[in-house]
C-alpha positions in Angstrom: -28.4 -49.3 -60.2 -29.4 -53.2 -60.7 -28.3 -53.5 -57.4 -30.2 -51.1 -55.5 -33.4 -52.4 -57.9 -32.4 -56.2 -57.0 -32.6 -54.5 -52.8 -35.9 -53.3 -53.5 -37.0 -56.9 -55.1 -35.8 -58.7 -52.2 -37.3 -56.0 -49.7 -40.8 -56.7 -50.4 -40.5 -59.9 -51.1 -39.3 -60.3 -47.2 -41.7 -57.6 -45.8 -44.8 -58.0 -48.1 -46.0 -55.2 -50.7 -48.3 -52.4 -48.9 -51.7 -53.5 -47.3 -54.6 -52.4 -49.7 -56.4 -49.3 -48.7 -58.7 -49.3 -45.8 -57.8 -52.4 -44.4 -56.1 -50.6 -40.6 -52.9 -51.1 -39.5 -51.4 -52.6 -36.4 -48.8 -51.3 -34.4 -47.1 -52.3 -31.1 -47.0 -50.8 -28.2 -44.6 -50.8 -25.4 -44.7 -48.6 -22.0 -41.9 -45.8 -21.2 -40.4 -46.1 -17.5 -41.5 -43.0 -15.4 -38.5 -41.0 -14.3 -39.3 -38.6 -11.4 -39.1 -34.8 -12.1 -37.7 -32.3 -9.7 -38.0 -28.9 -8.6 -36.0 -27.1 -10.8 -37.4 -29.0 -14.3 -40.5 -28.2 -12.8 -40.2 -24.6 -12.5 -38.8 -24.3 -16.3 -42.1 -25.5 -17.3 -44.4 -22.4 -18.1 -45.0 -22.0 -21.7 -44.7 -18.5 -23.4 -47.0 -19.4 -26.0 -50.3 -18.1 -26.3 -50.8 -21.6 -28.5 -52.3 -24.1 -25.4 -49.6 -26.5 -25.5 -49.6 -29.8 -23.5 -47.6 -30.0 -20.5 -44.3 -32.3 -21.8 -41.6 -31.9 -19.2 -40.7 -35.0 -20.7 -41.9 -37.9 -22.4 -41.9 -40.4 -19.2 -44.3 -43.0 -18.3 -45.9 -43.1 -22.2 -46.0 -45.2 -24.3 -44.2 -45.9 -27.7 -43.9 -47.7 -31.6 -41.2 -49.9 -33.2 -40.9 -49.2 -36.8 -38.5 -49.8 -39.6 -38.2 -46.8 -41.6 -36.1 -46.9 -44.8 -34.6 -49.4 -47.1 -32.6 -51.0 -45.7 -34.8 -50.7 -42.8 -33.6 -49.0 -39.4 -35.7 -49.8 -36.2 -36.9 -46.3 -34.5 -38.7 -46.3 -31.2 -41.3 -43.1 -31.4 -43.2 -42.2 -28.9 -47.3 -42.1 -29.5 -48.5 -38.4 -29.0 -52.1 -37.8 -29.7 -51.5 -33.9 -28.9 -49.0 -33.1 -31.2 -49.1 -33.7 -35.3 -45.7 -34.7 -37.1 -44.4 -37.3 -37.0 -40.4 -37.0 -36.8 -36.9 -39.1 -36.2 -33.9 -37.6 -34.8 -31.5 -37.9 -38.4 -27.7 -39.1 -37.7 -26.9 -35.7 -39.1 -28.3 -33.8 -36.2 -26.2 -30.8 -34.8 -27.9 -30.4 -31.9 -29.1 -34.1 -30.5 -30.6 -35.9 -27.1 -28.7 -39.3 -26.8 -30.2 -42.3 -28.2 -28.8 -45.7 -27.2 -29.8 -47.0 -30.4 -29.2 -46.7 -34.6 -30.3 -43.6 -35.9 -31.8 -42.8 -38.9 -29.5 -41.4 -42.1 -31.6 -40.5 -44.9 -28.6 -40.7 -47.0 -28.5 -44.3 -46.6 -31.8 -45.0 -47.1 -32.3 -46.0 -50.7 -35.8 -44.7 -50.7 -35.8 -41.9 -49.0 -36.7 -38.5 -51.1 -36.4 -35.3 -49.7 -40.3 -33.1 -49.6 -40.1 -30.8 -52.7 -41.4 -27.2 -51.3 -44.8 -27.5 -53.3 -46.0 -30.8 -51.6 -49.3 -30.7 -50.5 -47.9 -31.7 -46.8 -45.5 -28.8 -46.6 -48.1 -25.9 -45.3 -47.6 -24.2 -42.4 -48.1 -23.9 -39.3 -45.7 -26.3 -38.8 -43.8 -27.1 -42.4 -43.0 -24.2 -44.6 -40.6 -24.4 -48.0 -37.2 -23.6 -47.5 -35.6 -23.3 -51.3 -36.6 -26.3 -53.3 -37.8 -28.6 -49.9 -40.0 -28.5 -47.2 -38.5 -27.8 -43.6 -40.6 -28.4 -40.3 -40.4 -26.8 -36.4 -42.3 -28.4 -33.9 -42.8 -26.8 -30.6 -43.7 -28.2 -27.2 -43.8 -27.2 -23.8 -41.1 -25.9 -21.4 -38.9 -24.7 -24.4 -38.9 -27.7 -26.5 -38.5 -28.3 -30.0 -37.1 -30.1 -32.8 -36.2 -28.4 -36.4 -35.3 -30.1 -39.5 -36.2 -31.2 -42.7 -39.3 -33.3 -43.9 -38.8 -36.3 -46.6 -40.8 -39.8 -47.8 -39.6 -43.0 -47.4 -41.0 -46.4 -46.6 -42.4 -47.4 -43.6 -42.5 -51.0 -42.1 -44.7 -52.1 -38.6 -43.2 -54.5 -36.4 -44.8 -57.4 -35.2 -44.2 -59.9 -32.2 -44.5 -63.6 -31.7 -47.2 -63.2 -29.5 -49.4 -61.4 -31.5 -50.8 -62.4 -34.9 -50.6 -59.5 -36.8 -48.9 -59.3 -40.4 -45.5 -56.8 -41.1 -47.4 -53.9 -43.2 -45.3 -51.8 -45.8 -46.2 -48.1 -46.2 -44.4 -46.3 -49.2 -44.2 -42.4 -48.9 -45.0 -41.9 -45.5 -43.9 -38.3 -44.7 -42.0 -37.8 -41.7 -39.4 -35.1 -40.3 -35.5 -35.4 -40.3 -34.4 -33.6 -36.9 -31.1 -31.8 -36.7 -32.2 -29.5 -33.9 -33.7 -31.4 -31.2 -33.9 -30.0 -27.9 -36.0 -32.6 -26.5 -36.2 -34.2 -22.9 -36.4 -37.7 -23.4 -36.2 -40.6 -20.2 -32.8 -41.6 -20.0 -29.1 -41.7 -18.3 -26.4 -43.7 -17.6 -28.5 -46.7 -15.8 -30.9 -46.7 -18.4 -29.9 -45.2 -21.8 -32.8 -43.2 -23.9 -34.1 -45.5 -26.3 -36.5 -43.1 -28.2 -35.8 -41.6 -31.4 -38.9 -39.2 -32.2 -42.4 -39.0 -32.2 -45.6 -40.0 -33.7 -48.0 -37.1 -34.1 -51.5 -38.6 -34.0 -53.2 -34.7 -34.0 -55.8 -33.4 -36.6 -54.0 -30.0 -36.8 -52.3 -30.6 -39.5 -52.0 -33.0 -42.6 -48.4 -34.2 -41.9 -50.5 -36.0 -39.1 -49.5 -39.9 -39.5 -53.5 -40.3 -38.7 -54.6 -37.6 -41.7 -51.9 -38.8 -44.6 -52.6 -42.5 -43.9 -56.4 -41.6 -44.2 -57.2 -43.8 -46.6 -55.6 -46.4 -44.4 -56.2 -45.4 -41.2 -60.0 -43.3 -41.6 -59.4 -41.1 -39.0 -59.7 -43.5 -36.3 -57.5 -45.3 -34.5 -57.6 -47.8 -30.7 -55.0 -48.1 -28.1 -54.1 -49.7 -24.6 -51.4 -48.2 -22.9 -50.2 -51.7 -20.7 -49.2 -50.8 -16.6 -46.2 -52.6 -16.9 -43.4 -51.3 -18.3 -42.1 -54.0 -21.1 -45.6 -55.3 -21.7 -46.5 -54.9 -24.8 -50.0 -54.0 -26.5 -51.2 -52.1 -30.1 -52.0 -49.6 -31.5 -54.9 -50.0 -34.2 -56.1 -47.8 -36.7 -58.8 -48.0 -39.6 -61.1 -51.2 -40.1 -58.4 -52.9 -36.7 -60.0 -50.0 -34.4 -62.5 -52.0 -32.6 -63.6 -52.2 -29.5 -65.1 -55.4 -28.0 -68.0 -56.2 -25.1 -70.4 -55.0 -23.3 -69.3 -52.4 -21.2 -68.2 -49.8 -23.8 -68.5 -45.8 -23.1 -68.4 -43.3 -25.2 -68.2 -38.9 -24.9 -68.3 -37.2 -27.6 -65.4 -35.6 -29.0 -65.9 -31.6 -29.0 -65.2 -29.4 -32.0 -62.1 -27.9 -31.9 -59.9 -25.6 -34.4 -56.9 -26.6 -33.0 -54.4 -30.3 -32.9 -56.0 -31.7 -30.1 -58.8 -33.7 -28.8 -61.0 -32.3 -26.6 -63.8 -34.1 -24.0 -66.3 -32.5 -21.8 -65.7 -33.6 -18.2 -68.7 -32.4 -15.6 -66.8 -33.3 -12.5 -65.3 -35.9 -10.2 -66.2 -37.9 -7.4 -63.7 -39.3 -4.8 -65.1 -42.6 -2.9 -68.3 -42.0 -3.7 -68.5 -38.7 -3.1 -68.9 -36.0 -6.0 -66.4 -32.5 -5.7 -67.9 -29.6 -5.5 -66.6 -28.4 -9.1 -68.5 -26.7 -11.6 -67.9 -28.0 -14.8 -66.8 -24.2 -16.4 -63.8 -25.1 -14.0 -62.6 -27.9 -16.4 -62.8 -25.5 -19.9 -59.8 -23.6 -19.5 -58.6 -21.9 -22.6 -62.2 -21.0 -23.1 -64.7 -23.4 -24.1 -62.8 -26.2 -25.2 -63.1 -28.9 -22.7 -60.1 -31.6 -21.5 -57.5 -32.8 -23.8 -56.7 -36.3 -24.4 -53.0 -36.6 -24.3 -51.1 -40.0 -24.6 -47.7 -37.4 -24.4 -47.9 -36.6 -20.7 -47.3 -39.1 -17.9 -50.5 -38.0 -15.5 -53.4 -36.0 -15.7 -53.8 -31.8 -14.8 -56.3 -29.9 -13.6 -57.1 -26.2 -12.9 -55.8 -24.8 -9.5 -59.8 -24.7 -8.3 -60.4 -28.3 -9.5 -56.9 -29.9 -8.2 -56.9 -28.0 -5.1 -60.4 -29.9 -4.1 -58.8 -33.3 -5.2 -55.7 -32.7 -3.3 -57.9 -31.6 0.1 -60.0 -34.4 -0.2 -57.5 -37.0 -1.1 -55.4 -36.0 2.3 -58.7 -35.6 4.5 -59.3 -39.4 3.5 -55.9 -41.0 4.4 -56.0 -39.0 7.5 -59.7 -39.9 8.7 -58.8 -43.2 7.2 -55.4 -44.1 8.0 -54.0 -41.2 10.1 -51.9 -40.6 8.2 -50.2 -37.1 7.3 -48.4 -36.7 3.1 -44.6 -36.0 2.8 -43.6 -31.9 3.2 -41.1 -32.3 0.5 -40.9 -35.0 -1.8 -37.8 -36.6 -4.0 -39.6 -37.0 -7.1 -41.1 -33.3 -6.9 -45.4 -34.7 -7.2 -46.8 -32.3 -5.0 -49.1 -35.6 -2.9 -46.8 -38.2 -1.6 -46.8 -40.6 1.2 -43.9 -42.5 3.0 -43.9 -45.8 1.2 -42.9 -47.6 4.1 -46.2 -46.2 5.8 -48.2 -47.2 3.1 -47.1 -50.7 3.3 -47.2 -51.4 6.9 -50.9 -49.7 7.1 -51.7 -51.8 4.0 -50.1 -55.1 6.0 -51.8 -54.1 9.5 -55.3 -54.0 7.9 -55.1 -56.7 5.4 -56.1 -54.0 2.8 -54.8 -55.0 -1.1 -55.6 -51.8 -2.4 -55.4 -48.9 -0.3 -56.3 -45.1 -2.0 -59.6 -44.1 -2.6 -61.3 -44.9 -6.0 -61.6 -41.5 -8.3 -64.3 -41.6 -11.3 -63.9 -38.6 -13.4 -67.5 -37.9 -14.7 -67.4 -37.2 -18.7 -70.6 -36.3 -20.9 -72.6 -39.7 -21.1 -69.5 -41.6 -19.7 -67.5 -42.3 -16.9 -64.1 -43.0 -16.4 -63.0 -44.9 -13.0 -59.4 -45.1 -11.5 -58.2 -47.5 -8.7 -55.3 -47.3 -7.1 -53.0 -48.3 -9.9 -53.9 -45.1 -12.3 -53.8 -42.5 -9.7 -50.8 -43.1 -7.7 -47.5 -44.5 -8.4 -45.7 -46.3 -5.6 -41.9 -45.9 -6.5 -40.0 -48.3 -4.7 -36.7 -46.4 -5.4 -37.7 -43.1 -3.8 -39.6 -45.0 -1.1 -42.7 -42.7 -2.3 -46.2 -43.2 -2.8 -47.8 -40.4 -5.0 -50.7 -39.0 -7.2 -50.3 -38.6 -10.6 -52.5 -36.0 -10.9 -51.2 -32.4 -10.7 -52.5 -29.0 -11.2 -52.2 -27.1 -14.7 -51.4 -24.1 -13.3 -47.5 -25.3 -12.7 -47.2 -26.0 -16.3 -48.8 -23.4 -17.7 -51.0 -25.9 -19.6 -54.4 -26.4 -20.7 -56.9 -29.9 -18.6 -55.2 -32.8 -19.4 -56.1 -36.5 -19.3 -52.7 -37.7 -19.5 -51.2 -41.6 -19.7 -50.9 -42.4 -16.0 -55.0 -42.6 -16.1 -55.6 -44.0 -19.0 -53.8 -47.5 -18.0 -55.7 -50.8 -18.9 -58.4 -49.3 -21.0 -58.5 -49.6 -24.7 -59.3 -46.2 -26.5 -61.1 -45.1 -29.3 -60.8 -42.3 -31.1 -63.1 -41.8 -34.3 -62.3 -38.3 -36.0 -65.2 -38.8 -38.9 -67.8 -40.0 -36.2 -66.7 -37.6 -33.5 -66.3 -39.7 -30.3 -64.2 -41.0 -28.0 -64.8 -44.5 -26.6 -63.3 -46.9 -23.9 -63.7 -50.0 -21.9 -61.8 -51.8 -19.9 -58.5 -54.0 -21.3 -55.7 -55.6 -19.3 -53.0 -54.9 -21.7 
């Protein structure tokens, strides 16, 4: 016992004693590779719910945290979901696990670690519920996935870098799940080994929510720059460190919504300079409830009527532009693609830097504008040249903003004051 209280000593002593209330916290943020999807993963897709889930295939192209959870601390990678709200690890004592190239987490060794009694104020359904004398969770996504385990407290630590000037904060009791079902599909293989351990549930579903049991930390509000590059590395900020800067800030407000995610109003979208004929009922699918913002999927989706008009117009433009005609099938299975080597030899002939259209997506008082870089990906290892937006309809899924547009802007998103800001950020 003097030992384990002598650990404790030395543990804050090296990591600092928790931040006082309503301060924010700072977290880094690093970028996920994106792993091209095919055919068949495509296909298994289409949710049975009737709950609109977000459309996660997979976890690719996001964007995730370090933290050390426990004492002694064990650095987890989780990936940043804003669609989704607990926050879980996959435990060492999982029976049914993804690979992870890295430590896992054994709440068994952490000396702080306590398991949720079954009459926490956390453990309510819809996704905890007690089991005997603690508080077991099951979170569902898209395309059959889902993680099952138990839900405990232990102590949280950020991690900082030496380019940044951010302070380590310690979090006692943060409330997370201990996965020993996972059935998730997480970026990796033999080249490059899955690094990810779990994710970080950012919704307002449910109070198990790192946003909603941090409130008094966070206030419901939190920023975030999702850096192009993968290995550059940017933050995530909630509370008072949720700012945005300059002169060029937008903001939509943030819809009401009963359910986990955040909803906008987008009115329609205009492709070089030219507005789509949509109606803006086309982008409310699952009734009224508008687009979601969701940092969990790699590009953005749209119903059939809205990404059938993007898709025509985007082809008529490289053809009356360029001449030039999109792949009939593709390797990474994106449904708009052109031959890379194409693309660069056109690019070369014409002196042209950047060479696709520039897409604005028209939101309630704001707008959003993509170049090039966040709306198609040129993979050099498929040779392919493709859109990263996609229609809802494969996935069974509700209008998505997803990661792949939101590149080099920083976000906010304030739950008490109900909007949903941006400018742009090279992160």
């Amino acid at each position: 016992m003097a030992i384990k209280i002598l650990f404790l000593i030395l543990f804050i002593f090296v990591f600092g004693a928790p931040q006082a209330q309503g301060k924010g916290i700072t977290l880094t943020l690093k970028k996920l590779p994106f792993r091209p999807n095919t055919t068949t993963q495509m296909s298994a897709l289409a949710s049975t719910s009737s709950h609109p889930l977000s459309a996660r295939k997979s976890f690719f192209g996001v964007f995730y945290v370090e933290l050390l959870v426990g004492t002694p601390p064990v650095k987890l990678n989780l990936v940043v979901d804003t669609a989704s709200s607990p926050m879980w690890v996959q435990s060492a004592h999982c029976t049914d696990c993804f690979p992870v190239s890295s430590v896992q987490f054994d709440p068994n060794r952490s000396m702080t670690f306590q398991f949720m009694p079954f009459d926490h104020p956390i453990c309510v359904p819809i996704w905890l519920h007690p089991s005997g004398n603690f508080c077991s969770y099951e979170s569902e996504y898209a395309a059959n996935q889902f993680t099952i385990g138990t839900f405990g407290l232990d102590t949280l630590t950020t991690v900082t870098t030496s380019s940044t000037a951010d302070q380590p904060t310690q979090i006692q009791g943060v409330a997370f799940g201990c996965g020993v079902i996972n059935r998730i599909d997480l970026p990796g293989d033999a080249v490059h080994p899955n690094e990810i351990s779990g994710i970080l549930g950012l919704g307002i579903d449910h109070p198990s929510s790192f946003l909603l049991q941090l409130s008094s930390m966070t206030l419901k509000r939190f920023s975030y720059c999702i850096p192009y590059r993968v290995g550059a590395v940017s933050s995530l900020r909630f509370g008072e460190d949720a700012q945005l800067t300059g002169s060029d800030i937008q903001t939509t407000p943030l819809l009401e919504s009963s359910s986990d995610f955040y909803y906008i109003n987008m009115t329609g979208i205009s492709l070089n300079g030219s507005r789509l004929p949509t109606d803006p009922r086309m982008f409310k699918a699952w009734g009224n409830s508008g687009v979601v913002v969701d940092t969990g999927t790699e590009y953005s989706l749209f119903a059939s009527e809205v990404y059938t008009l993007i898709h025509q117009a985007m082809k008529s433009y490289f053809t009356e532009n360029y001449s030039m005609k999109p792949l009939n099938k593709t390797r990474s299975g994106l449904e708009l693609c052109y031959n890379m080597v194409d693309v660069l030899r056109t690019k070369k002939r014409r002196g042209l830097k950047f060479f696709a259209p520039e897409v604005i997506f028209h939101l309630d008082r704001a707008d959003l504008k993509l170049n090039e870089a966040t709306t198609f990906r040129a993979d050099e290892d498929l040779q392919e040249f493709c859109m990263m937006i996609r229609s809802a309809e494969i996935f069974g899924a509700s209008s998505i903003l997803g990661a792949f547009q939101q590149y080099n802007n920083r976000f906010l998103i304030d739950v008490p004051e109900s909007k949903f800001s941006f400018t742009a950020e090279m992160c």
